[in-house]
Backbone atoms as SQL, in Angstrom:
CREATE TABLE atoms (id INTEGER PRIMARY KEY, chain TEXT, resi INTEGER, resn TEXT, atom TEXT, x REAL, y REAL, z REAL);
INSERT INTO atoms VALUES
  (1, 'A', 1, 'UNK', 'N', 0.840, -1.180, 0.000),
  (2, 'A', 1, 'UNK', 'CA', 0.000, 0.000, 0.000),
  (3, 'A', 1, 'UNK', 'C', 0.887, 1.246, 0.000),
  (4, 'A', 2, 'UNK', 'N', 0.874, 2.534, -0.811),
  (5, 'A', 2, 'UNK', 'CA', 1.289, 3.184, -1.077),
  (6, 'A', 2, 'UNK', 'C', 1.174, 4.091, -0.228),
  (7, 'A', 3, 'UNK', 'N', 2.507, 5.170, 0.435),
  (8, 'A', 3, 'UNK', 'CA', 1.729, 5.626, 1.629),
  (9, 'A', 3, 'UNK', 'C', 1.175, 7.583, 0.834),
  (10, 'A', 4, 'UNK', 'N', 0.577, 8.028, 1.762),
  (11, 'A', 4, 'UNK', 'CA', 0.085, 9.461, 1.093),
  (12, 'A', 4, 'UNK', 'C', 1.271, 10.004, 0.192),
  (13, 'A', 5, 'UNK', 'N', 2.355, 10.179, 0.738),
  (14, 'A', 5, 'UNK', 'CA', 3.623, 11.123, 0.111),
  (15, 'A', 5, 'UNK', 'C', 3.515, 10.179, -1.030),
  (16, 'A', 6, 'UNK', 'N', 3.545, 9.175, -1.288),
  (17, 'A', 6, 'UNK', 'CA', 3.880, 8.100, -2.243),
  (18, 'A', 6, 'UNK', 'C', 2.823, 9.029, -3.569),
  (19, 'A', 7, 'UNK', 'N', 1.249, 8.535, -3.228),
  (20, 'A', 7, 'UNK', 'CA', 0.412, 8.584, -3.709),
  (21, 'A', 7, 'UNK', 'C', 0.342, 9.857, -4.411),
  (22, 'A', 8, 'UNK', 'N', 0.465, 11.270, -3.869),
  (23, 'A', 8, 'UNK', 'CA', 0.614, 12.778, -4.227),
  (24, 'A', 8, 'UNK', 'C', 1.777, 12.716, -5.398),
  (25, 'A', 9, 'UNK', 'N', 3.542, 12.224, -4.781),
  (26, 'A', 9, 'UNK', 'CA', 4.348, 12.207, -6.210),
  (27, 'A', 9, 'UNK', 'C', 3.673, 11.645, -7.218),
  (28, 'A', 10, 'UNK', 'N', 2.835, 10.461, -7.500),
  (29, 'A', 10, 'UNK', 'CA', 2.618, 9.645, -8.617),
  (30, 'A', 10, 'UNK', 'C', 1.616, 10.441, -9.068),
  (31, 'A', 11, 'UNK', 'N', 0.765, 11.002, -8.291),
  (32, 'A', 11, 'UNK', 'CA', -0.418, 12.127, -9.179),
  (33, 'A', 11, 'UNK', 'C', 0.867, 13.099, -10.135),
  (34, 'A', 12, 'UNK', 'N', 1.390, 14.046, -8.892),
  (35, 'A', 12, 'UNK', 'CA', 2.015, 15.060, -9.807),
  (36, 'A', 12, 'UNK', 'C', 2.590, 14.503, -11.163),
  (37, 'A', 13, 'UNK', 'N', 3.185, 13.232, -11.053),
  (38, 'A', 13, 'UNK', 'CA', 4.254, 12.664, -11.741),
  (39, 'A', 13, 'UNK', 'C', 3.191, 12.342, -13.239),
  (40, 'A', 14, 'UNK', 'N', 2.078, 11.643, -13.141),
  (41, 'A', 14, 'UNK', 'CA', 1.270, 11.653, -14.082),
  (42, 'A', 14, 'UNK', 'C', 0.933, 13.133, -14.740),
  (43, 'A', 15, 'UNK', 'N', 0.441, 14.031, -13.862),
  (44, 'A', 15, 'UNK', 'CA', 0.019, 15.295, -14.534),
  (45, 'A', 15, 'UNK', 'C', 1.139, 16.120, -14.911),
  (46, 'A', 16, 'UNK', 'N', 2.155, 15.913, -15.049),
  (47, 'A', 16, 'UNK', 'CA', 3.291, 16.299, -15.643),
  (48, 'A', 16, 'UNK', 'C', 3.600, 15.483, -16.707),
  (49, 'A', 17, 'UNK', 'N', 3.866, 14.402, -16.671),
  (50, 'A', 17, 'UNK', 'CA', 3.662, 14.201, -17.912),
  (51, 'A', 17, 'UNK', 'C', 2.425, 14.044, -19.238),
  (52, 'A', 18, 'UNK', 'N', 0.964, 14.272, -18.683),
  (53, 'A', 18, 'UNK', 'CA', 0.062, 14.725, -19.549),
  (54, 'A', 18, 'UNK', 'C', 0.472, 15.891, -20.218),
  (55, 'A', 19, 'UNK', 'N', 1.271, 17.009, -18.828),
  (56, 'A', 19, 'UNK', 'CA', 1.243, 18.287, -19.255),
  (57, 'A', 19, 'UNK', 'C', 2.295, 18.681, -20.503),
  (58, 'A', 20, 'UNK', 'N', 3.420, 18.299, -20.325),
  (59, 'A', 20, 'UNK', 'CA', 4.552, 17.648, -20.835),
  (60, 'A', 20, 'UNK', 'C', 4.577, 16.987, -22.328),
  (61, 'A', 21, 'UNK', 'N', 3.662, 15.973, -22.429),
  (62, 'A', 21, 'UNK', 'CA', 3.600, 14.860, -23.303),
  (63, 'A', 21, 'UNK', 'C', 4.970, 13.827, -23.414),
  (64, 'A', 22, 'UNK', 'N', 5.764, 13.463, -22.535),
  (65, 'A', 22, 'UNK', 'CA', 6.811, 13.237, -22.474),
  (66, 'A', 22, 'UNK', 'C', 7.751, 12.956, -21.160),
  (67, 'A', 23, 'UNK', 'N', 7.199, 11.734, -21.093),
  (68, 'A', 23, 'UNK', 'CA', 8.023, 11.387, -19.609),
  (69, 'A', 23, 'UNK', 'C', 9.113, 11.284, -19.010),
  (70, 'A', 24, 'UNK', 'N', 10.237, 10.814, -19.901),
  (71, 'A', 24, 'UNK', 'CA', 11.619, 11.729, -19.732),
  (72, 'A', 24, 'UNK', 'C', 11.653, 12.788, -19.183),
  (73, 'A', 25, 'UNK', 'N', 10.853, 14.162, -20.255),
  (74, 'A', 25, 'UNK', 'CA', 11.109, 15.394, -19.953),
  (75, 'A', 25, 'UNK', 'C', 10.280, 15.449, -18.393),
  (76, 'A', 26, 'UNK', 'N', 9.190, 15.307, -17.925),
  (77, 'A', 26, 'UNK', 'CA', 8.913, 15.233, -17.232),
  (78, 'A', 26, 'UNK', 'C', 9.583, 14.884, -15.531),
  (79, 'A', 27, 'UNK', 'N', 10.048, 13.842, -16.085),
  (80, 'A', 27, 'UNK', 'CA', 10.841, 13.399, -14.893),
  (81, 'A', 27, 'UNK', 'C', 12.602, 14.648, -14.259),
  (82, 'A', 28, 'UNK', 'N', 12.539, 14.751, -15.803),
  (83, 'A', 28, 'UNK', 'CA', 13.360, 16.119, -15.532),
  (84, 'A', 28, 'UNK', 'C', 12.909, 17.189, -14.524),
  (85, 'A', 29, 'UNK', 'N', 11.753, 18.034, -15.275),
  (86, 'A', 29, 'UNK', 'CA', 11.151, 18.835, -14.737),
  (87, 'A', 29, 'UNK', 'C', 10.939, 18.605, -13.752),
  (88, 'A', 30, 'UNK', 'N', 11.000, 17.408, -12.920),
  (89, 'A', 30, 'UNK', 'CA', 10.266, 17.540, -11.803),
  (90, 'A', 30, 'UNK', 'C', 11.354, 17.633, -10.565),
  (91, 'A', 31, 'UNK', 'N', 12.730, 17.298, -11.307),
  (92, 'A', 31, 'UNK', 'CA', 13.920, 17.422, -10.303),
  (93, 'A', 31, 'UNK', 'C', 14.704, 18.326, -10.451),
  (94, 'A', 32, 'UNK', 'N', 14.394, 19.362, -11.525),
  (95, 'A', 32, 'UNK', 'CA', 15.125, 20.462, -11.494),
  (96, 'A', 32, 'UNK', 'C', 14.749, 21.881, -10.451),
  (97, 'A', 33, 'UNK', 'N', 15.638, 22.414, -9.952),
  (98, 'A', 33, 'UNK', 'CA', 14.856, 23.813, -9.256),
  (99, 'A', 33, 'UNK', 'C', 14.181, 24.601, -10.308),
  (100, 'A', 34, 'UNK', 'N', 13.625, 25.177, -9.587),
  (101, 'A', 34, 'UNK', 'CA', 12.276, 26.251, -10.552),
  (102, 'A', 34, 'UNK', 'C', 11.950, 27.426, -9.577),
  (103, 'A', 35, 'UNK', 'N', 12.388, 28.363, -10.238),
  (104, 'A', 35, 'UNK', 'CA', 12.150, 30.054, -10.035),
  (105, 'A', 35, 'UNK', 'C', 10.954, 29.989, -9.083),
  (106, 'A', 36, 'UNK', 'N', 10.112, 29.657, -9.854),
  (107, 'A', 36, 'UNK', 'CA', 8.347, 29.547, -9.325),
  (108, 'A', 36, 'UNK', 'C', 8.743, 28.951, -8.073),
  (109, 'A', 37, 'UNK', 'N', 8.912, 28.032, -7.738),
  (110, 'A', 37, 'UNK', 'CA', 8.905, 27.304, -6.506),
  (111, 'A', 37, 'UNK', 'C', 10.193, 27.712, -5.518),
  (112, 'A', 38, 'UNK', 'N', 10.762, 28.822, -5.499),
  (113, 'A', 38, 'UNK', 'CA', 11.529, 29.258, -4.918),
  (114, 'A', 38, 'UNK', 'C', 12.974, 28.256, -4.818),
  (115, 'A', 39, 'UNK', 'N', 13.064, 28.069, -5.752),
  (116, 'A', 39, 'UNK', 'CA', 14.388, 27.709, -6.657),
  (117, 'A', 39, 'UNK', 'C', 14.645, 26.775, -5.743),
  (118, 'A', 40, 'UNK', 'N', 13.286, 25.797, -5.658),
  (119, 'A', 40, 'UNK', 'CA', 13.253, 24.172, -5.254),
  (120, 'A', 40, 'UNK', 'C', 13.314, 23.355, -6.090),
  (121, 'A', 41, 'UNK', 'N', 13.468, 22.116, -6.372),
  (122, 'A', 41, 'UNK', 'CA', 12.569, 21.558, -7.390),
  (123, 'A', 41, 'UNK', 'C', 11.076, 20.859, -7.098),
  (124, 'A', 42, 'UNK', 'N', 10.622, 20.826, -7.842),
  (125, 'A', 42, 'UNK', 'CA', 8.805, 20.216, -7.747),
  (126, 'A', 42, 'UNK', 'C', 8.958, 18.966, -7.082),
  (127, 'A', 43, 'UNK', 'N', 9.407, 18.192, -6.696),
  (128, 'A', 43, 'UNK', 'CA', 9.864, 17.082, -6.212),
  (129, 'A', 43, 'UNK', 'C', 9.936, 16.987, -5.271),
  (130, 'A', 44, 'UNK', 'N', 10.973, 18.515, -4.583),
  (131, 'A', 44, 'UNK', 'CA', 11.091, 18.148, -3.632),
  (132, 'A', 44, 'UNK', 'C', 10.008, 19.129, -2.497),
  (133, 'A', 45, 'UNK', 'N', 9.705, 20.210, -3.450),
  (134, 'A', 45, 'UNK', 'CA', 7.958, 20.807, -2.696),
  (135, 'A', 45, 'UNK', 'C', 6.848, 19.879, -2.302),
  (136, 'A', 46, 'UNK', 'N', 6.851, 18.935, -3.283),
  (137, 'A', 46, 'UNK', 'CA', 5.705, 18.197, -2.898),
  (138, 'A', 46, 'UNK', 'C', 6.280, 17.283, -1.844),
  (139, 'A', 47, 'UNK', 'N', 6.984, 16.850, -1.601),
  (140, 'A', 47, 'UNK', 'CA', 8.136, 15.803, -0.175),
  (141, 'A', 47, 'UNK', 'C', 7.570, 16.443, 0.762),
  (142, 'A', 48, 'UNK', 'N', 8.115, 18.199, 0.708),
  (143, 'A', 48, 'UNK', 'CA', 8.445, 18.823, 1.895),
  (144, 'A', 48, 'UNK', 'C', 7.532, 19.678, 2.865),
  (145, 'A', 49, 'UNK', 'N', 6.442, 19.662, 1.574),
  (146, 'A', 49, 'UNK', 'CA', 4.981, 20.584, 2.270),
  (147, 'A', 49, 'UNK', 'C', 4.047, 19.960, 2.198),
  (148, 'A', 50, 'UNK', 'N', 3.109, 19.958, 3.573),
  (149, 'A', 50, 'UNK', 'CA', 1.963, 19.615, 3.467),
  (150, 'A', 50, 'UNK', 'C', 1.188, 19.854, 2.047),
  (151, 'A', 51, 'UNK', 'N', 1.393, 21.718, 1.632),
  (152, 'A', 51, 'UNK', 'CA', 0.440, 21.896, 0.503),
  (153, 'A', 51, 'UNK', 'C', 1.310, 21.716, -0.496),
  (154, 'A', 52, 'UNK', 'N', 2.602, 21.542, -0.965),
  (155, 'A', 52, 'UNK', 'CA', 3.090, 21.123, -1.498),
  (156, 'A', 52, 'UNK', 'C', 2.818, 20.805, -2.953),
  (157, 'A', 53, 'UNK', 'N', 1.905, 19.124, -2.338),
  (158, 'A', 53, 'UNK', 'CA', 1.019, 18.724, -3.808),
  (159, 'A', 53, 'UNK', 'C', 0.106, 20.457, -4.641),
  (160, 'A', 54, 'UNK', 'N', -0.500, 20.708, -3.881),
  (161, 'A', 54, 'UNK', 'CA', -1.502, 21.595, -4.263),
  (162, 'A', 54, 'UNK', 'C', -0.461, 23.077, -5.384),
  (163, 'A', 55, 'UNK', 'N', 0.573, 23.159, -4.356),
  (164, 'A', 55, 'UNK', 'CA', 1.743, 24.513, -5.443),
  (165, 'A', 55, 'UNK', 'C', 1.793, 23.340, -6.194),
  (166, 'A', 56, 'UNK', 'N', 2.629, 22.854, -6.369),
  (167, 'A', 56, 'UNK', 'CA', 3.086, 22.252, -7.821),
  (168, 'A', 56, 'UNK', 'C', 1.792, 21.561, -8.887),
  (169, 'A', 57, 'UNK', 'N', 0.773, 21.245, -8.258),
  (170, 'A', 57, 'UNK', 'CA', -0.375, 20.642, -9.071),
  (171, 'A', 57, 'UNK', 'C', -1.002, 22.404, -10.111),
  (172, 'A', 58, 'UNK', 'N', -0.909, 23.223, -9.204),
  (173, 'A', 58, 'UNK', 'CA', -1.730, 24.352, -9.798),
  (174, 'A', 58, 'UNK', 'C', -0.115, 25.137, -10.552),
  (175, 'A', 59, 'UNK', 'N', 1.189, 24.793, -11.097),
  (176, 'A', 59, 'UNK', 'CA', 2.172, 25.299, -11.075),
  (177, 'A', 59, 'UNK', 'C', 2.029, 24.565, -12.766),
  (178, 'A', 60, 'UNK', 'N', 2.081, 23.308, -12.596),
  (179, 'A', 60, 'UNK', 'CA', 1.610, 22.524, -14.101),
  (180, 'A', 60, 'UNK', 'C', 0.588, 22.782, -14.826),
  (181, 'A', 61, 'UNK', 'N', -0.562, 23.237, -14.138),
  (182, 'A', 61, 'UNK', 'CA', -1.447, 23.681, -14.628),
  (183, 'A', 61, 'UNK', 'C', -1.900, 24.956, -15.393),
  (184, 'A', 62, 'UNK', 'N', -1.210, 25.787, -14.643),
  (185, 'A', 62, 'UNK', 'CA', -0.997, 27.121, -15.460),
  (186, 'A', 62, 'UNK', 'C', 0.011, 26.628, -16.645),
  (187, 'A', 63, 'UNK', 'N', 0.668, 26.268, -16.590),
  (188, 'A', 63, 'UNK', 'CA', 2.097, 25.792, -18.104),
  (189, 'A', 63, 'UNK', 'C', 0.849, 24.977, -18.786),
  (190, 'A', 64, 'UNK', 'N', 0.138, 23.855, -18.380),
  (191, 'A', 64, 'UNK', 'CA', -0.307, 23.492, -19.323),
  (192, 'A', 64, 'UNK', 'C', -1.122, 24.758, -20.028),
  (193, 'A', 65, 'UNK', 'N', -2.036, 25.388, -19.373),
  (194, 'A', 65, 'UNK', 'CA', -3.201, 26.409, -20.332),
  (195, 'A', 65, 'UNK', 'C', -2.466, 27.518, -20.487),
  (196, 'A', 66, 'UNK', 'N', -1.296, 27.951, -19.997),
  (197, 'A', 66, 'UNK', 'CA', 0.086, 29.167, -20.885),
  (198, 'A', 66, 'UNK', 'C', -0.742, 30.207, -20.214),
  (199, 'A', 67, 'UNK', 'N', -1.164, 29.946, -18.582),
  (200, 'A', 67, 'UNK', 'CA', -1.318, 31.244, -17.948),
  (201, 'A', 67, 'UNK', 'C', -0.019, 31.541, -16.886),
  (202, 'A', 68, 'UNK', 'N', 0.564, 32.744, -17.181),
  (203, 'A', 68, 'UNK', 'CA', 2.052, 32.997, -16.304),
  (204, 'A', 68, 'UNK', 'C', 2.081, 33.741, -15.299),
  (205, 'A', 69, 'UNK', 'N', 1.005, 34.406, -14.907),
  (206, 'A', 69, 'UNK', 'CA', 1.187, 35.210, -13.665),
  (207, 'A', 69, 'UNK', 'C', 0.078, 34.637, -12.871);
């Protein structure tokens, strides 16, 4: 059984690569730091914060529909 932290990476990890089209790149993205996330990487926001999942879920989401502010 997968525990919560488990369960939240594998969401993000899917909706990044929907967002993406490309799971390689994805898996990138998700371990690189990022400006947006205060020059964390997405990986490790979602580890480290409760809301975590929620920044990086709504962080892909704007990239997917190309809203930037």
């Amino acid at each position: 059984m997968a525990s919560p932290a488990q369960s939240q990476a594998s969401e993000i990890t899917q909706l990044a690569i929907e967002v993406f089209e490309d799971a390689n790149y994805a898996a990138a993205w998700l371990n690189e730091r990022n400006v947006a996330l205060d020059n964390r990487s997405p990986a490790e926001v979602v580890m480290s914060d409760p809301k975590g999942t929620e920044v990086v879920k709504n962080l892909l989401l704007r990239i997917q529909y190309g809203v930037l502010a």
